[in-house]
N, C-alpha and C positions, 0 to 999 in steps of 0.2 A: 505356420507356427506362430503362435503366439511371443509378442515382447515380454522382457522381463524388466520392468521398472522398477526399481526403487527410488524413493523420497523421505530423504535422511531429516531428519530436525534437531538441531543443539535442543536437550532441556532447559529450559530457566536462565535461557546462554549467557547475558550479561550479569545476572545474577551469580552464576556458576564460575565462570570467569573473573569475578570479584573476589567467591571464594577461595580460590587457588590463594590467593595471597593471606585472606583471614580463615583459615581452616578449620580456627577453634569457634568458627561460630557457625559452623556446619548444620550443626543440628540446632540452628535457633532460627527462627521466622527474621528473615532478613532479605531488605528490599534495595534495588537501587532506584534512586531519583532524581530530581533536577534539584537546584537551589531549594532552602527549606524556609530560608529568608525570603521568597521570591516569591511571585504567584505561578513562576515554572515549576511551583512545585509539587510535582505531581511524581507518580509511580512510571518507573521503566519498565521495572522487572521483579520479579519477588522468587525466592526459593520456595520447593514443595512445602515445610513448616509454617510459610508463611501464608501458600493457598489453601491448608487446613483451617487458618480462622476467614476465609472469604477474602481477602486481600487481592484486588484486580488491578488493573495493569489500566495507565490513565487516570485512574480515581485520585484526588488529591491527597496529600500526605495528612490532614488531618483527618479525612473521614477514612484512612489507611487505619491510621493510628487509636483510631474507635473502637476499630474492630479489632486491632491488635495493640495494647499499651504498649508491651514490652517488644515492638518490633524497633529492627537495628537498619537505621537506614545509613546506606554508603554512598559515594558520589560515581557517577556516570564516569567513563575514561572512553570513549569512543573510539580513538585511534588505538588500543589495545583491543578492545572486539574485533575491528576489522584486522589487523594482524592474526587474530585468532582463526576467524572466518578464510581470511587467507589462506592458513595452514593446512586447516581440515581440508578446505576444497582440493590440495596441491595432492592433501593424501586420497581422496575420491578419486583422482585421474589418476592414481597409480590402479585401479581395477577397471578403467573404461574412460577413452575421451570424451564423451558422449556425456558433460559434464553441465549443466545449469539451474546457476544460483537463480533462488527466489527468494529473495531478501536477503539479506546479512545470516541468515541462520540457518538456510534450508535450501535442500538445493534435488532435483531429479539426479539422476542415473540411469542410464540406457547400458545394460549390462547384457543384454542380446549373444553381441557378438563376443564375450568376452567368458559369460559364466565357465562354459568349459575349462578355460585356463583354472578355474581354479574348484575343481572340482564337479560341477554339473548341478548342484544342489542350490537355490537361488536361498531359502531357508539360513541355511547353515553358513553363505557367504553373509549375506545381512546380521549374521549372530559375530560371525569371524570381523567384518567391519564396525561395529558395537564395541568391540572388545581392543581393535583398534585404536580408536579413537579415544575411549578410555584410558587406553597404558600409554599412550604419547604425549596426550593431553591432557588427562584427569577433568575430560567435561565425558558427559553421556549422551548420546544421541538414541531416538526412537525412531522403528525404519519402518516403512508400509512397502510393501512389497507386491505389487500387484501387474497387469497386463494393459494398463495404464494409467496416465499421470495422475489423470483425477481421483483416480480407486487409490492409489500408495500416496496420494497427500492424506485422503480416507485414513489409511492405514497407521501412517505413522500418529495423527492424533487421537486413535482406535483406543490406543492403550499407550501411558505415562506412568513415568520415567522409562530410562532404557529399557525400552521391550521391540519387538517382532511383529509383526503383524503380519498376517498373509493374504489375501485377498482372491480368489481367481473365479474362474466366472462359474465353477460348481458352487460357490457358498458366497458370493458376492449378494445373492438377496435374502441370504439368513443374517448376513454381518450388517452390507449396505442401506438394508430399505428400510429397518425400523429405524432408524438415525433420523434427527430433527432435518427438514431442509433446509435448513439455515448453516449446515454442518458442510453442504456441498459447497465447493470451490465457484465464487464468482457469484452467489446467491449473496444476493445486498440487500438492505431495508426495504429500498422500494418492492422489489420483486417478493420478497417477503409478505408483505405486505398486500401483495396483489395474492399470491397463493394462500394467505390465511383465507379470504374472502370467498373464497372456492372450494375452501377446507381442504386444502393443499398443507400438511404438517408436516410429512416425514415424506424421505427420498420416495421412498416405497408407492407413494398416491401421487408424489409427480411423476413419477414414471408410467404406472397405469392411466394418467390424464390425455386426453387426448391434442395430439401433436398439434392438429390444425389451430384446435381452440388459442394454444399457448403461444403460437403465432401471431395469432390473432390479439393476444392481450399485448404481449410483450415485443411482438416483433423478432428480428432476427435469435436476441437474443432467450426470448423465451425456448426456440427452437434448437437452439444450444444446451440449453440447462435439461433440456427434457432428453436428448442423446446424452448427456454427460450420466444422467439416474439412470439410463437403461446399459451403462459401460459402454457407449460409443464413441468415445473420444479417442480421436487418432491424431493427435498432435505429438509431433516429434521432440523429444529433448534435443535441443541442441550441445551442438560441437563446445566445449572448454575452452573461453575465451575468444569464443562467436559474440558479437555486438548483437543485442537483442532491444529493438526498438523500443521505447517506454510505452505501455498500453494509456496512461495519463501522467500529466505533469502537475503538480499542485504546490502549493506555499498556503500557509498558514501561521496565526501570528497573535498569542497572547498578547493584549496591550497594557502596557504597567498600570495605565489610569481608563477605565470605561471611557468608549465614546461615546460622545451624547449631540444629537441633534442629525440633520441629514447632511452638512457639509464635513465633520467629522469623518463618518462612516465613512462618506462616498473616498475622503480622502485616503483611509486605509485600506479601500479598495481598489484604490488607482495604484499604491504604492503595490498590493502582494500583485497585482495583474501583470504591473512591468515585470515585476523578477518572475514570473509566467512565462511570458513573452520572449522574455530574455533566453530562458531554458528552452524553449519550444524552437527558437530561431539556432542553436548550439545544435539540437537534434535533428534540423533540419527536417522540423513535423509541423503543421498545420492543425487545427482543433476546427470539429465539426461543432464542439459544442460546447457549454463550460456550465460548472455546479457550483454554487453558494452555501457556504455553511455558518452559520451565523450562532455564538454561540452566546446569553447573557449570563448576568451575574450568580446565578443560582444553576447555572451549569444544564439547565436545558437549551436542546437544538434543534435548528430547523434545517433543513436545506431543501435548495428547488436546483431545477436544470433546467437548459435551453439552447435548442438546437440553434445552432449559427448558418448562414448561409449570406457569401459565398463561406467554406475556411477563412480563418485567420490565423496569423502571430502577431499580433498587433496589438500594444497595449493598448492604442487607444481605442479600439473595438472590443476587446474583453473589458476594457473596463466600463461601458457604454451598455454592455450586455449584462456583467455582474451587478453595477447599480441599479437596472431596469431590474430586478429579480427583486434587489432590497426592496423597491420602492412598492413592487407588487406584493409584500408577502409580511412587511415590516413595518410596525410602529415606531416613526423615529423620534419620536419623544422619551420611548425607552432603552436604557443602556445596553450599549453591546462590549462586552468582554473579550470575544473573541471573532476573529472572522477567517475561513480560507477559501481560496478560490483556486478551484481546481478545472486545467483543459484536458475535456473530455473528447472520445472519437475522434481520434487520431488517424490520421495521412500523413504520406512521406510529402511534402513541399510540393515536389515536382508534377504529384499527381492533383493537387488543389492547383498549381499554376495552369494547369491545362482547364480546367474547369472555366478560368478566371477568363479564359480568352473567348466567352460565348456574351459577355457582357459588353456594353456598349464604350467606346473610346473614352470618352469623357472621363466617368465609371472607372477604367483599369487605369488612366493615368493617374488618377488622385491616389489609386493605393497603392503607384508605383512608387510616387514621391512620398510616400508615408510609410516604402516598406525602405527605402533611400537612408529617409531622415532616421529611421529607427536604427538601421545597422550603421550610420555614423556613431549613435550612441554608442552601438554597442565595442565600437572600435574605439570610439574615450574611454568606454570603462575599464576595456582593457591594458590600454596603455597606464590609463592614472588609477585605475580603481572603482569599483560600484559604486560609491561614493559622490562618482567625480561630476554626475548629469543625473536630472530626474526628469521625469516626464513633464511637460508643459500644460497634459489635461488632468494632473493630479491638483485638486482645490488648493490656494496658495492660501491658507490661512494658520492661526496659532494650533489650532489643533494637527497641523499635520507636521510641527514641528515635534510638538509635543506628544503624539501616537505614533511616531513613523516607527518600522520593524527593524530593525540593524538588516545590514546588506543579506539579501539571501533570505534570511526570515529562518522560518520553518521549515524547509522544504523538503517535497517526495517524489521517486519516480515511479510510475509501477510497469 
């Protein structure tokens, strides 16, 4: 027998949850954002009104405001979304435990064992949970309803605002295959990029592409994407309030003043790698590999990646790694704007430790005393604060006073 997923999504959530408070601006193109005095100031969220004049999500507030004069922008309240997010989830686990967030807005459900309870109709409970979540909360959600995760992420962005989607594997290649590949879950630039090359466009011609070849391009993960287009994906929702290991950890960090030159850079990237580092050693995860995004003044970006070996959590090896990426790929004569660095290909600790013990003595004691001196850090900064110690390999000069990221920075887990 087949599973019955659903994958719920708040519409417009921070935006909509904005509205609850200004209702009378329901019907006007209204966005939340960051500072507008700031250069964080860029779009979070925009209501439907506001995606009819093209208004995106990241774009900065003045090329928002191009496309819309009379948009109404409000300010971010964070700790109110997550409260909100809270709620919805609390009422998800009232139809099934079998409960997991993907991101602050969106979350699976494994309703398998459960649809019976409440009727037998997967349809009509997705319609009944819509309706839910509207009369308690006054936000709307769009649900994809299909036989797995990847098909009812599918579904729910199928069709906007609160609507149903249904997916199953009679009409999954009339719905799924004509769809852009870039629409499938876990399909990133690069890989994009590699399938445009192949005339790989929509679900539908990766899935007819042959298995070996996309191995072959992309590796495991090509192998992945081409079972996730033909409905192969058999990954479990987990349990409601299961710890679910982060797939990468990243920081990222507008800087009030461009940096300019190579000691600059290197130094904002010494500062996002510790608070990397930092999270990576919390989760007790190890990075196979870390990616560089580099973003300058005119809002074009680059990034590159680079396997590591052995694992690390170590700033001073992501940051050793992240510079060598700048230096390959970047003119440092030209300013940068922006930069994050993000650890990729993740391990639990325990199974990088084991690797570690094939290398020569010399070799694991240096990184024993460097994984030592790190988590002293990390026990200052607990007791005093982020604040309280920086790295020793971050460049000690004026610009790293002057670019440094407030503690934490940007950061994301996925």
């Amino acid at each position: 027998m087949d599973r019955v997923i659903f994958h719920c999504d708040l519409n417009s959530f921070y935006a909509s949850v904005e509205l609850l408070s200004h209702p009378e601006l329901r019907h006007l193109p209204v966005a939340v954002c960051g500072d507008p005095n700031s250069r964080h100031g860029i779009i979070l969220a925009k209501n439907e009104p506001a995606k009819a004049f093209q208004v995106k999500t990241a774009e900065t507030i003045w090329q928002a405001r191009k496309k819309c004069p009379d948009l109404t922008l409000l300010p971010a309240h964070h700790g109110l979304y997550q409260e909100f997010s809270r709620k919805v989830n609390s009422l998800y686990q009232e139809y099934t435990d079998l409960v997991e967030p993907f991101g602050i807005d969106e979350s699976w459900l494994d309703v398998t064992g459960t649809l019976h309870l409440f009727g037998g109709d997967a349809k009509i409970l997705a319609d009944q949970l819509r309706s839910e979540v509207r009369g308690r909360f006054g936000l709307t959600i769009s649900v994809g309803v299909s036989f797995n995760k990847v098909f009812a992420k599918l579904g729910s962005d199928y069709k906007k605002p609160d609507a149903t989607t249904v997916i199953t594997r009679e009409n999954f290649r009339e719905l799924v295959w004509p769809l852009p590949v870039t629409d499938l879950l876990y399909v990133g630039r690069a890989a994009a990029r590699t399938f445009e090359q192949f005339g790989i466009r929509t679900i539908g011609q990766l899935a007819a592409f042959d298995r070996e070849q996309l191995y072959t391009l992309l590796g495991k993960n090509g192998a992945q994407l081409h079972s996730f287009a033909c409905g192969e994906d058999s990954s479990p929702v987990a349990p409601a309030g299961q710890y679910t290991p982060p797939k990468s950890i990243g920081n990222g960090y507008t800087f009030p003043n461009d940096l300019q030159g190579r000691e600059e850079i290197r130094a904002g990237i010494a500062q996002l790698a510790d608070q990397v580092a930092v999270r990576l050693r919390r989760h007790s995860m190890k990075c196979q590999g870390i990616s560089l995004s580099i973003r300058d003044p005119s809002f074009r970006d680059i990034s590159r990646q680079t396997r590591l070996d052995p694992p690390t959590d170590l700033a001073r090896e992501l940051t050793q790694a992240a510079a060598a990426l700048v230096d390959s790929c970047w003119n440092m004569s030209a300013p940068v704007r922006a930069l994050t660095v993000t650890a990729i290909y993740l391990i639990p600790a325990m199974e990088a430790s084991a690797q570690l013990d094939l290398f020569s003595a010399g070799q694991e004691e240096k990184r024993r005393r460097l994984e030592r001196l790190e988590g002293a850090m990390d026990a200052i900064r607990s007791k005093y604060g982020p604040g309280a110690i920086a790295p020793a390999s971050a460049p000690r000069d004026p610009g790293r006073e002057r670019h440094a990221p407030p503690p934490g920075g940007s950061s994301f887990l996925f």
